[in-house]
C-alpha positions as CSV (number, residue, x, y, z in Angstrom):
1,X,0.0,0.0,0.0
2,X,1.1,3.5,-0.6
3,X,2.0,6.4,1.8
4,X,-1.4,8.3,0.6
5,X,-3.4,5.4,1.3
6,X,-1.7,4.6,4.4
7,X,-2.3,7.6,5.4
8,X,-6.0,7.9,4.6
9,X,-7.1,4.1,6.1
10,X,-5.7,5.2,9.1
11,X,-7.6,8.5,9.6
12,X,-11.0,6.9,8.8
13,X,-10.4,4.4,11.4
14,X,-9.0,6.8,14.0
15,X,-12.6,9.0,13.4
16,X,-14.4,6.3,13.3
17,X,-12.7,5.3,16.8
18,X,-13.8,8.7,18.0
19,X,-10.0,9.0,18.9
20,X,-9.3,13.4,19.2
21,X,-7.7,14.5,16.3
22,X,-7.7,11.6,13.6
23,X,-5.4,13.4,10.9
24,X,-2.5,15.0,12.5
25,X,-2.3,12.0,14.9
26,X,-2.2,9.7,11.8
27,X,0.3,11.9,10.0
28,X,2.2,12.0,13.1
29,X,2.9,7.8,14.0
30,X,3.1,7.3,9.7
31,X,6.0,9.7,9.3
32,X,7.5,8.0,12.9
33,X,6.7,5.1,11.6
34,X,8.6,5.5,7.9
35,X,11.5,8.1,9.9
36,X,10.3,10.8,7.6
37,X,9.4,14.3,7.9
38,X,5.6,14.9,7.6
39,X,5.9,16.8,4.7
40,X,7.3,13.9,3.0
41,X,3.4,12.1,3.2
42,X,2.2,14.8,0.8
43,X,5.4,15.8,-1.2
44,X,5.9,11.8,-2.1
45,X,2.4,10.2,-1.5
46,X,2.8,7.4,-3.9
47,X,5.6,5.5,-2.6
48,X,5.0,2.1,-1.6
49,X,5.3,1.3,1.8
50,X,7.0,-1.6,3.0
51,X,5.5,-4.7,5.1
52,X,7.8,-3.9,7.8
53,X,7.0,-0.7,8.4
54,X,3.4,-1.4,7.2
55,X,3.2,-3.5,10.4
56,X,5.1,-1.0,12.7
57,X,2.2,1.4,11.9
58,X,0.1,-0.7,12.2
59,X,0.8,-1.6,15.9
60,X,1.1,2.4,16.5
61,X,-2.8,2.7,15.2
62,X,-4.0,-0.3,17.6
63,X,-2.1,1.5,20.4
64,X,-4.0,4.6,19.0
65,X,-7.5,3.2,18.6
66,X,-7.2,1.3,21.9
67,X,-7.1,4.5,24.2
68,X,-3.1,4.5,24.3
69,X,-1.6,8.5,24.5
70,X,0.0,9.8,21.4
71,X,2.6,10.5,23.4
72,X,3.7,7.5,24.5
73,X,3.0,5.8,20.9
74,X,5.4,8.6,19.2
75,X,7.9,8.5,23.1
76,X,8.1,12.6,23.1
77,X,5.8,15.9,23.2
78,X,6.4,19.1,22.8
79,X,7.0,21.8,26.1
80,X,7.8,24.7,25.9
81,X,9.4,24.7,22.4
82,X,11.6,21.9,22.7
83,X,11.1,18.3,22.8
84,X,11.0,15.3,25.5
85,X,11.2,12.0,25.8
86,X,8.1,10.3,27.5
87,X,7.4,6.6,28.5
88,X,4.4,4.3,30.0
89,X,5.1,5.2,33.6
90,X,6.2,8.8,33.4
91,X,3.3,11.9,33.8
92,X,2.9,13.6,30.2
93,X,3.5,17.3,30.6
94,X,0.3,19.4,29.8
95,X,0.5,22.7,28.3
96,X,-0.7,24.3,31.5
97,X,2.6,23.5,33.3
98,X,4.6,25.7,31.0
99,X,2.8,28.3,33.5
100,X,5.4,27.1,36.1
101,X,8.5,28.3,33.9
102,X,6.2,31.4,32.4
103,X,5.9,32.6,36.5
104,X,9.4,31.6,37.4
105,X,11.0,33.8,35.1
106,X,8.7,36.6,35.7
107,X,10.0,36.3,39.3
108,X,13.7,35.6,38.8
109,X,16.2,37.9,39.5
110,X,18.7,39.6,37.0
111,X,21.2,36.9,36.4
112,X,18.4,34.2,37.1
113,X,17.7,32.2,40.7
114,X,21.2,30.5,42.7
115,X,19.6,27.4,42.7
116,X,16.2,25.5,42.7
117,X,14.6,22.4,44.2
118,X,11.5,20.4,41.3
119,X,9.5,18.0,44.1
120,X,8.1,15.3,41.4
121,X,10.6,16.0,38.7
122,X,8.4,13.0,35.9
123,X,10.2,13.7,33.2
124,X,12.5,16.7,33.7
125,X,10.9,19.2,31.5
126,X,9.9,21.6,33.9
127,X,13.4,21.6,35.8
128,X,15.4,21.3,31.8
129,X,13.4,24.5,30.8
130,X,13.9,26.2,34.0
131,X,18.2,25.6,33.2
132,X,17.6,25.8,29.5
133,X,15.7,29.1,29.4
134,X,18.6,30.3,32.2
135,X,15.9,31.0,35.1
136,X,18.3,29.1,37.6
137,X,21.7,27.8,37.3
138,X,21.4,25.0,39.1
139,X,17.8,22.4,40.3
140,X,17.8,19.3,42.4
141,X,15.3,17.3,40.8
142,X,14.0,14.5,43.3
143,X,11.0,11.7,42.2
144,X,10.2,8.4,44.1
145,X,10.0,7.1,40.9
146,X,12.5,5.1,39.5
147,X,11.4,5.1,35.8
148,X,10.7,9.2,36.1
149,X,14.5,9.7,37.8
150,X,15.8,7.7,34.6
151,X,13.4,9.6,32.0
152,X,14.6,13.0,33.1
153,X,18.6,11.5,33.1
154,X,17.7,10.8,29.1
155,X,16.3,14.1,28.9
156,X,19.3,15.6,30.5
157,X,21.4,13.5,27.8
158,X,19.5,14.5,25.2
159,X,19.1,18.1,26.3
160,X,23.0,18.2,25.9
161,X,23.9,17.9,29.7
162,X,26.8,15.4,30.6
163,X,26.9,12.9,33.5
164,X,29.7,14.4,36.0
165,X,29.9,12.0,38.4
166,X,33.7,10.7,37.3
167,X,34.2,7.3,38.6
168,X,30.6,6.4,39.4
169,X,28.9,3.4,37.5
170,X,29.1,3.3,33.8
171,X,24.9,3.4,33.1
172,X,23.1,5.9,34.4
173,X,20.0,3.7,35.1
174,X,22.2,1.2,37.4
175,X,22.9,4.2,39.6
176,X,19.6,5.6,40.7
177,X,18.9,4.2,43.7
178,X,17.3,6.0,46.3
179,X,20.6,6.9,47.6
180,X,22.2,8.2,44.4
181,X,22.4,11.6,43.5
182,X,23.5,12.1,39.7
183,X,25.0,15.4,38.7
184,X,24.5,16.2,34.8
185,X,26.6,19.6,33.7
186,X,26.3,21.9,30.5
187,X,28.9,24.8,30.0
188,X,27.6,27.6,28.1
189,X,30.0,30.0,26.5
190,X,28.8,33.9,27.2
191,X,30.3,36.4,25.1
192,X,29.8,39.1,27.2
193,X,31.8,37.6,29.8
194,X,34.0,35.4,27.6
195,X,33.6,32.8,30.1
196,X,31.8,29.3,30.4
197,X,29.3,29.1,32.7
198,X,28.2,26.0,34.0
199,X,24.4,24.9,34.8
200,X,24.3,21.6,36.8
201,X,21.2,19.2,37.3
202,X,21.3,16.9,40.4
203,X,18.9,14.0,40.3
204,X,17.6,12.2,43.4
205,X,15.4,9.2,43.4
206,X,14.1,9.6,47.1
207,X,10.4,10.2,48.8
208,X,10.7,14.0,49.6
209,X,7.9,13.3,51.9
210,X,10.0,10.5,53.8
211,X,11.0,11.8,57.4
212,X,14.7,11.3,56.7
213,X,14.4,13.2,53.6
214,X,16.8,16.2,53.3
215,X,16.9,18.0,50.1
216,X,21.0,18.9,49.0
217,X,21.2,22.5,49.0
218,X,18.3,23.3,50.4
219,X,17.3,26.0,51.8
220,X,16.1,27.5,48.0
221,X,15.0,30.7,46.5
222,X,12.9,29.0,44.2
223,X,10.9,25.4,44.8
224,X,8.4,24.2,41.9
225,X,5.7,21.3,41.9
226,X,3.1,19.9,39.3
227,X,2.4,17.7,42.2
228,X,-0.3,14.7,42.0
229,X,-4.0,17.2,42.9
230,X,-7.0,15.1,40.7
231,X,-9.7,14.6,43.6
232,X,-11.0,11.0,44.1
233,X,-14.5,12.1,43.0
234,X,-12.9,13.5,39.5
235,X,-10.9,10.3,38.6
236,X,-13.8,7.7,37.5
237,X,-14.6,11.2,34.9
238,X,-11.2,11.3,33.6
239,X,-10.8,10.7,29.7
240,X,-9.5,7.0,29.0
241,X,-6.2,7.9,27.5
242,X,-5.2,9.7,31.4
243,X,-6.9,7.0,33.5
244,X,-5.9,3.6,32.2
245,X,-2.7,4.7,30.6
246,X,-0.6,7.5,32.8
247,X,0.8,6.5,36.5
248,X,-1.9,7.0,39.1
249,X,0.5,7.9,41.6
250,X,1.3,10.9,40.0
251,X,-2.4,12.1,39.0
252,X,-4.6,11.5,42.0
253,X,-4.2,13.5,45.0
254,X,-6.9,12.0,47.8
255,X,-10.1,13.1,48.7
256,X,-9.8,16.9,47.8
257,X,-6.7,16.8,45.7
258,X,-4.9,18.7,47.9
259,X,-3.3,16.1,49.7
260,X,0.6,16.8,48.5
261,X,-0.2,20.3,48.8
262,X,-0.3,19.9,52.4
263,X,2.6,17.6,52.9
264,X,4.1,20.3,50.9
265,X,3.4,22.8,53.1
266,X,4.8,21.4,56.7
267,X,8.4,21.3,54.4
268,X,8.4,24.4,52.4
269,X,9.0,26.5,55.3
270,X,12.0,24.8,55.9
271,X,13.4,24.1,52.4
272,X,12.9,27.6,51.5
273,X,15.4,30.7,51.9
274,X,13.7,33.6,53.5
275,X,12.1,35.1,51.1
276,X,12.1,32.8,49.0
277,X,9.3,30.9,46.4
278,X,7.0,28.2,45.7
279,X,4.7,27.8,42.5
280,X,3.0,24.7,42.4
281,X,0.2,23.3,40.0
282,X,-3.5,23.2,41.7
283,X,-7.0,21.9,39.4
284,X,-9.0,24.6,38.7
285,X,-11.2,24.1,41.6
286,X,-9.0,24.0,44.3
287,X,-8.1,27.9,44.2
288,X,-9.5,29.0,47.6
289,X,-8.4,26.1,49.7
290,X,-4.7,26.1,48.1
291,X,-4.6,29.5,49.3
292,X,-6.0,29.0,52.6
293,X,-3.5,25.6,53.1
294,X,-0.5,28.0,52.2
295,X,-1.4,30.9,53.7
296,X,-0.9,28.9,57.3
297,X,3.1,29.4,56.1
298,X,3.3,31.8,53.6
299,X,3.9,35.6,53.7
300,X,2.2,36.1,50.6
301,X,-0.1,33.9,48.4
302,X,-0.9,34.3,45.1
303,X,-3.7,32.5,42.9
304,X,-2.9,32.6,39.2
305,X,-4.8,31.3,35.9
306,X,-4.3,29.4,33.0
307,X,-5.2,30.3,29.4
308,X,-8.9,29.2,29.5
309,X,-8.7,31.6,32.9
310,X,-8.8,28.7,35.8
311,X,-7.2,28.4,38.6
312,X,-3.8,26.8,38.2
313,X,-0.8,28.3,40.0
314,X,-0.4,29.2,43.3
315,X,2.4,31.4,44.4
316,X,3.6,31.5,47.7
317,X,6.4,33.0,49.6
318,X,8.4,32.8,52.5
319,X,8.5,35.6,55.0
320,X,12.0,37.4,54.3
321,X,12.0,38.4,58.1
322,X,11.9,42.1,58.7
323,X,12.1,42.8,55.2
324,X,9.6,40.5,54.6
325,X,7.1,41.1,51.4
């Protein structure tokens, strides 16, 4: 069968499967499929297409039809302009947590934050944007998931950080343990300074929550979170694709979503400098109470939205003492 034809089966079934999106999803996992450029499906829709990768598509499409993300079919996304690897396992980054970096660097300082601390790193994008758009120099990324702690090291690979840690295991996955902290580096040459400067990831597989937990280089002038916050009563009405198919753990967040928020809360007084800042990721309904929970700790609490206008972000600050905000 041919590229156009391909192309065309697929959509029909993918509408007829109800599945969001039908065409550019189709164009997406044939040109993945073939290792071609989308335009290619158009510029060159005759060519045949061999059984081999006939099949490979084919699989993609069941995956598809069957409820599967796109995301995890094609194993990136998109945020916030560059790309990221994602696997079964890890949380897919929405759109709405590009907010986080958006609200960072309207609060960074010239020359960007010291240092920052990502509770629930998934994937790394939020703490690789954070270094790659120069908001901090330096984030401790901690997750107690194994297969997140490895996803954001291949991120961190990709992104065109190197592992550091001279003398320490050969693979990358072997070494995250709970105990391990992994230290990925990038030099940047400035020309206004003529010199390199150096951003630096730290990765920890660890429960922040756990009692014994102390997070390196804390206390931070900047701590982000897209924790877990989908309420138990919103999970049964969660589309397919999110329920059966992304980790639980990192979605649901107890009876009023809020329940990280609050473990959050007992820690960030501590883990923050004075004056420094938290902006975490909240549903759209739990606006008020987020502000209420941080408010207990927090100088200053803010309640941003997202682009539909819902609650999303809250922003809360440490008291500076008697310069406080």
């Amino acid at each position: 069968m041919r590229r156009g034809e391909l192309l065309k089966n697929a959509t029909q079934r993918l509408t007829d499967a109800r599945v969001e999106d039908p065409r550019p999803t189709a164009e997406g996992m044939l040109s993945r499929a073939l290792s071609i450029d989308r335009t290619q499906l158009y510029l060159n829709p005759y060519v045949p297409v061999g059984s081999e990768f006939a099949a490979r598509f084919e699989r993609m499409l069941e995956r598809r039809i069957e409820g599967e993300p796109i995301e995890y079919i094609l194993g990136e996304m998109e945020f916030y302009g560059s790309r990221f690897r994602v696997h079964p396992g890890v949380l897919i980054p929405r759109p709405e947590s590009e907010l986080l970096v958006e609200h960072a660097k309207r609060l960074a300082p010239k020359g960007g934050f010291e240092r920052a601390l990502d509770v629930g790193c998934g994937s790394g994008a939020l703490a690789l944007t954070l270094l790659k758009q120069r908001i901090t120099r330096e984030v401790v990324a901690v997750d107690v998931s194994r297969e997140a702690v490895k996803t954001t090291a291949e991120n961190a690979s990709r992104s065109g950080f190197e592992l550091v840690n001279r003398g320490g295991p050969k693979s990358v996955i072997r070494a995250l343990d709970k105990s391990s902290r992994i230290l990925f580096e990038r030099g940047l040459y400035n020309p206004r300074t003529r010199k390199t400067e150096t951003e630096s990831l730290w990765l920890v597989h660890a429960d922040a929550f756990a009692v014994t937990f102390r997070p390196p280089g804390h206390p931070f002038p900047l701590i982000v979170s897209n924790p877990p916050y989908i309420a138990d009563g919103e999970w049964d009405e969660l589309p397919v694709h999110i329920r059966e198919h992304e980790p639980e753990q990192a979605l649901r967040g107890g009876e009023d979503g809020l329940d990280i928020h609050r473990k959050l809360a007992r820690r960030l007084k501590n883990w923050l400098a004075p004056g420094g800042v938290f902006l975490g990721e909240i549903g759209w309904q739990q606006g008020a109470s987020a502000k209420a929970l941080h408010g207990a700790w927090a100088a200053n609490v803010t309640i941003h939205q997202d682009y539909a206008g819902l609650d999303r972000i809250v922003e809360a600050w440490r008291p500076a003492g008697r310069r406080g905000r």
